[in-house]
C-alpha positions in Angstrom: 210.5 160.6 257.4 212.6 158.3 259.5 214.4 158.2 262.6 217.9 158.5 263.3 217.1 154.6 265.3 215.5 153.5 262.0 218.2 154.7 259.4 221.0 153.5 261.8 222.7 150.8 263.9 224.5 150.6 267.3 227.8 149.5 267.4 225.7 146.4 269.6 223.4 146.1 266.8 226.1 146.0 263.8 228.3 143.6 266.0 225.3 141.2 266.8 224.1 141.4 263.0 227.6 140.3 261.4 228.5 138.2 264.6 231.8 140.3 265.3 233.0 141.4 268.0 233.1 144.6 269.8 237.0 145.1 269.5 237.1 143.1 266.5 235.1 145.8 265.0 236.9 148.4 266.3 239.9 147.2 265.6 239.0 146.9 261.7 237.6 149.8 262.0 240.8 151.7 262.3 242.1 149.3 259.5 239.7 150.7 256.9 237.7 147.2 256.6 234.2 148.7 258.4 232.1 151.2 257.5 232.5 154.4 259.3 230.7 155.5 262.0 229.0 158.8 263.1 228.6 160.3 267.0 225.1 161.1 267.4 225.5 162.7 270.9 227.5 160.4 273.1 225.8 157.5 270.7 228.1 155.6 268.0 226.2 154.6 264.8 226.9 153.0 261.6 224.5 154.5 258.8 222.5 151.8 257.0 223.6 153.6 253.4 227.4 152.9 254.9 226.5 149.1 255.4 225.0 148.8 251.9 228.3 150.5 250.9 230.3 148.5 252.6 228.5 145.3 251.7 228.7 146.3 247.8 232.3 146.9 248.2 233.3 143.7 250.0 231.2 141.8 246.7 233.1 143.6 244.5 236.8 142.8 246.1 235.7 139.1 246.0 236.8 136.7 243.6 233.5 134.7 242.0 233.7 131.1 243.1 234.1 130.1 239.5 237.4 131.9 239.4 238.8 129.8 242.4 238.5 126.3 240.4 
């Protein structure tokens, strides 16, 4: 079984992963356009299932670059 640490991100983590900033990410967080986060404690974390969600969803609201021609 794995850890909590292993099955989740900081905030830090998520930020430095997708190169976006702290408020940024809050900010869009209260817009909808991040996954959601859980307290763990006094710890913020973003669930790796919630990335791959949120990941999958982003791909599907994209238009394919053949489209754009």
């Amino acid at each position: 079984m794995q850890s909590h640490a292993q099955n989740a991100y900081t905030v830090a983590q998520f930020c430095a992963k997708y190169k976006v900033h702290r408020s940024t990410f809050y900010r869009n967080l209260k817009r909808g356009l991040m996954p959601p986060v859980i307290k763990i404690g006094s710890s913020t974390r973003i669930l790796r299932e919630d990335e791959e969600a949120w990941i999958e969803s982003a791909k599907a609201k994209s238009i394919p670059f053949s489209d754009r021609l």
